[in-house]
C-alpha positions in Angstrom: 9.0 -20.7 -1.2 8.4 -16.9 -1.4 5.3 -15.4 -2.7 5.9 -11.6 -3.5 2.9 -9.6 -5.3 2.7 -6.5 -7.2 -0.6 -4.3 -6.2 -1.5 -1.8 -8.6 -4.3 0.6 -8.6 -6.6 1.2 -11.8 -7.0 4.6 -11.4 -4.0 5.7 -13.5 -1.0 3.8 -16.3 1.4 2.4 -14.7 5.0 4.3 -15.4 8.6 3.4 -14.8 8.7 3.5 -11.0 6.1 0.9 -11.0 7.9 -1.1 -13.0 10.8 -1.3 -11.0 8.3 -1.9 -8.3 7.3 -5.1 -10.4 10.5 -6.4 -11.3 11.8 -6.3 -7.5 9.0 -8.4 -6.6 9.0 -10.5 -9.3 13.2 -11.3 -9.5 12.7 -11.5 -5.2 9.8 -14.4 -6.1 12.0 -15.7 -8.9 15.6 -16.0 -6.6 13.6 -18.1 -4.5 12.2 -20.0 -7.2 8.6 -18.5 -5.7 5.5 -16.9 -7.2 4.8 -13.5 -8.2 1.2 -12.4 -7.9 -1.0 -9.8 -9.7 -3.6 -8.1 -7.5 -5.5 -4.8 -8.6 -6.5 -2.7 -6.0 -9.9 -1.4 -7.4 -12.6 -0.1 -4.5 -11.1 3.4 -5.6 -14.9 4.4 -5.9 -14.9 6.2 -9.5 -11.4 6.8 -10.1 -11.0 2.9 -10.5 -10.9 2.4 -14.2 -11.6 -1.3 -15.1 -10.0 -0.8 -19.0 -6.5 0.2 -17.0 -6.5 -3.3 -15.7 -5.8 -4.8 -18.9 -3.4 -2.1 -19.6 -1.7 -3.8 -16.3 -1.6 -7.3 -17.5 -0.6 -6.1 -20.8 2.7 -3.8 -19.1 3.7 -6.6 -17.3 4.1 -9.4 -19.9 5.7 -6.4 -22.0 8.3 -6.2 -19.3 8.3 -10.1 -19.4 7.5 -10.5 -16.0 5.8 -14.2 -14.7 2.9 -13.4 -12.9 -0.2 -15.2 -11.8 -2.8 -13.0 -11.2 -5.4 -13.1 -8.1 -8.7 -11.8 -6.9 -9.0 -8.3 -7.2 -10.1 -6.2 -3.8 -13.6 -5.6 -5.6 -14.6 -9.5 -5.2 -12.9 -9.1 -1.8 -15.5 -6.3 0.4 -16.7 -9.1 2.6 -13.7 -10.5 4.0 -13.0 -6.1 4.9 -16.5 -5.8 6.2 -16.0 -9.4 8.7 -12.7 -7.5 9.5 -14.4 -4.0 10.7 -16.7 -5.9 12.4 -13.9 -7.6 14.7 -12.8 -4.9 15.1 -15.3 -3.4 15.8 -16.9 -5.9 18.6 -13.3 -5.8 20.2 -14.3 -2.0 21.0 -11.5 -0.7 18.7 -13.2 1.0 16.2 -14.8 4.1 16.9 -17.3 6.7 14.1 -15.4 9.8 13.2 -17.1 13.1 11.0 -14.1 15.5 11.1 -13.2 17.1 7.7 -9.7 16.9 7.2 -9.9 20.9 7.3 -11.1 20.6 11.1 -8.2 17.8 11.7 -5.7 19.9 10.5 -6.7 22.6 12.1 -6.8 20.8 15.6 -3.7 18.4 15.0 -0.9 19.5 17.6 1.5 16.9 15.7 2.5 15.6 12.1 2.7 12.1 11.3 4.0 10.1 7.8 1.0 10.8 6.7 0.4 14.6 7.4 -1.4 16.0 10.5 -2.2 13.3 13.7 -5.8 12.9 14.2 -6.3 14.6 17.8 -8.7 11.8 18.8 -11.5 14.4 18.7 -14.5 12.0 18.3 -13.1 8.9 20.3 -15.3 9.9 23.0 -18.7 11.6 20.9 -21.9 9.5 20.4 -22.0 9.4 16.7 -24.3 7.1 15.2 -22.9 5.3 12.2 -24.5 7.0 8.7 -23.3 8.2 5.5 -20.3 10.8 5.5 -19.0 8.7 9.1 -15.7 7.1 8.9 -14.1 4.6 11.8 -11.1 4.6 13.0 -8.5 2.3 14.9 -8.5 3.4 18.8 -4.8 3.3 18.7 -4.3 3.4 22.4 -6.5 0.3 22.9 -4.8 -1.5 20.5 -1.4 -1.2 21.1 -2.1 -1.8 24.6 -3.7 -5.2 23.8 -1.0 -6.1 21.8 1.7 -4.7 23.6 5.2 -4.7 22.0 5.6 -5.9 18.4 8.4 -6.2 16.1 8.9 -7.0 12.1 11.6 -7.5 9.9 13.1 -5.1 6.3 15.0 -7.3 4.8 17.1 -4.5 3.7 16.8 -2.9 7.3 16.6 -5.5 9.5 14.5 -5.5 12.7 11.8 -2.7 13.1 10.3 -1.8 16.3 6.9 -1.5 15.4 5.4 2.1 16.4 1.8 2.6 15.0 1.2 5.1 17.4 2.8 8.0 15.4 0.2 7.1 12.6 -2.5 8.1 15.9 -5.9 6.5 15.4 -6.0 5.3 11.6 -9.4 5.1 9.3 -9.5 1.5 8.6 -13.2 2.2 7.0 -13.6 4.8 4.4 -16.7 6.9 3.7 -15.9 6.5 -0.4 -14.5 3.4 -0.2 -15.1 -0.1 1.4 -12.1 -0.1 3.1 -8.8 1.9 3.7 -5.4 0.8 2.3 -4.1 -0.3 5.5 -6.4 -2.9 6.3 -7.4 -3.9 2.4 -3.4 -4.9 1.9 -3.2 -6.3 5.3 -6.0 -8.6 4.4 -5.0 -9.4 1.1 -1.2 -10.0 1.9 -2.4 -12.5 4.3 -5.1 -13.9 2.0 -2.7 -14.7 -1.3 -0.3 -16.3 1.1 2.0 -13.4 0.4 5.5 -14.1 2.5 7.5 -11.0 1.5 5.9 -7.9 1.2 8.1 -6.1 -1.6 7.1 -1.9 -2.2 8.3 1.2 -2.0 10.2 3.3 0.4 7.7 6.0 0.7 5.1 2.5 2.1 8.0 2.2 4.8 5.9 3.6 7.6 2.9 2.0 6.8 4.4 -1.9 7.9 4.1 -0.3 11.5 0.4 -0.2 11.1 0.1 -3.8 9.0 1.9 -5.4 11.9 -0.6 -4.0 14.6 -3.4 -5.1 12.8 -2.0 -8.6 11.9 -1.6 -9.1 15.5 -5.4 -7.7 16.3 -6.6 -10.1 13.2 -4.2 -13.4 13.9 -2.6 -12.6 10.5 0.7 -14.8 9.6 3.3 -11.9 9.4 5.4 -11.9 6.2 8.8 -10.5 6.1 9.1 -6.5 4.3 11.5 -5.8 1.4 11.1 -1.8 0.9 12.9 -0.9 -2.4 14.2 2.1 -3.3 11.8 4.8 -5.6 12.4 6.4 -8.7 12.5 9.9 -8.6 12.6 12.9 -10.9 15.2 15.6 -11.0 13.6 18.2 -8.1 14.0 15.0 -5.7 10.0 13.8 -5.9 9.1 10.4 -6.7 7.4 9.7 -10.2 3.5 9.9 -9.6 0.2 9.4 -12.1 -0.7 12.8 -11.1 2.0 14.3 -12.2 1.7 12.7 -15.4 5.2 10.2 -15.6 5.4 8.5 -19.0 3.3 5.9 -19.7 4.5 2.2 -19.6 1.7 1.8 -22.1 2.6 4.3 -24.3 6.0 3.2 -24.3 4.7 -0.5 -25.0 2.4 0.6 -28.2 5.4 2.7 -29.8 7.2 -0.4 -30.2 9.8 -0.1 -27.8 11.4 -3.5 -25.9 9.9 -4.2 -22.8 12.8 -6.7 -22.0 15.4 -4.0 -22.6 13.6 -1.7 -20.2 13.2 -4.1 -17.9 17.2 -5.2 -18.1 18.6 -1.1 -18.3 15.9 -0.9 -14.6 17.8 -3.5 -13.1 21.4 -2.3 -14.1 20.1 0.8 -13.4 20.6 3.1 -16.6 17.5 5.1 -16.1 15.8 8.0 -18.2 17.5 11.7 -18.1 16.3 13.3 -15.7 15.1 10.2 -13.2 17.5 8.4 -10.5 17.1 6.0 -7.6 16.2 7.4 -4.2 17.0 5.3 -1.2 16.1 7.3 1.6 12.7 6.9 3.5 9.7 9.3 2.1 7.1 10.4 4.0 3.7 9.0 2.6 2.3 11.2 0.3 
């Protein structure tokens, strides 16, 4: 049975490109005669509004997607801390205090997600406070784990190369935990068997894989789906203020009709599909 989820973050409405995020997991789940989960990602510090939520749960039965919804990462901080500490007594997690104005300005390489952390304070005494991050010895760890491999379903099988990520915050100083190892966790957690998300999260699977090796995680399969995008070629972001599902919901219009012109895909002027891989914004 497949178990896809859809993994939201309260800290904006959701728009059309996550709903066709929501409907490929869900009609992935539903093919298989599976389950399609609900988790809210909300140890965004401040930005994490719980009212949005509900918006959430709302949206999706609009769209009339089946969902069964699961803990949310707030009720979830323990399971990240026991993590770190692994981690951490395996002597793979190291303190950090760089700004990212100091990385950038030392990084001698770009990775999906912007500038490579030179390793700066791998080798420091810092003592653990405040305003201190800690991050994944990447060296270390992909030499205890040596080579690894996972499997797109719409790419097939990935060689998996953290290393280009260089060494990763798994703990944040603003939040309990950093994406990487939150989703990792919680995939693995909910029993999740096909990890179903965006292109521009492509990159991201090398890093999941790692750590499900260093944790003894069961390692799902990857179904990266193609984004919506707007008409200069950049994905459809809260920040940039896409149209809200919500909105869209409380003016009356047909969630099932959205959802079916998505999935034949007869999309809003000015939005099309983009399928190939994004760097991580």
């Amino acid at each position: 049975m497949t178990i896809t989820r859809f993994a939201p973050s309260p800290n904006g409405p959701l728009h059309l490109g996550h709903a066709w995020s929501a409907i490929v997991g869900h009609d992935r789940a539903k093919a298989d005669d599976g389950a399609f989960l609900l988790r809210i990602e909300d140890i965004d510090g401040v930005r994490s509004r719980p009212e949005l939520a509900d918006a959430f749960r709302r949206d999706l039965e609009w769209l009339r997607l089946d969902f069964r919804e699961v803990a949310p990462q707030s009720q979830r901080i323990a399971t990240y801390r026991d993590a770190a500490d692994s981690l951490r007594a395996m002597g793979l997690l190291y303190p950090c205090r760089c700004t990212r104005t100091e990385i950038a300005a030392a990084a001698t390489r770009m990775g999906p997600d912007g500038p490579v952390y030179p390793g700066t304070c791998l080798h420091r005494p810092i003592a653990p406070a405040p305003g201190v991050v800690w991050r994944l010895d990447m060296e270390q760890a992909t030499d205890l784990c040596g080579p690894l491999t996972w499997l797109d379903e719409r790419r097939g099988e990935q060689q998996a190369r953290p290393e280009v990520f260089g060494d990763v915050v798994l703990w944040r100083k603003d939040a309990p935990a950093s994406y990487h190892l939150a989703a990792t966790l919680d995939d693995a957690a909910d029993g999740v068997t096909c990890v179903t998300r965006g292109l521009d999260l492509f990159h991201a699977s090398h890093v999941h894989r790692l750590l499900q090796a260093l944790l003894g995680l069961e390692v799902p399969v990857w179904h990266h789906h193609s984004l919506l995008v707007e008409a200069d070629g950049r994905k459809l972001a809260k920040r940039r203020d896409a149209p809200a599902l919500s909105d869209r919901r409380l003016a009356g219009e047909d969630g099932r009709a959205v959802a079916a012109e998505l999935r034949h895909g007869l999309l809003d002027t000015g939005i099309s599909f983009a399928d190939t891989l994004f760097q991580s914004a």
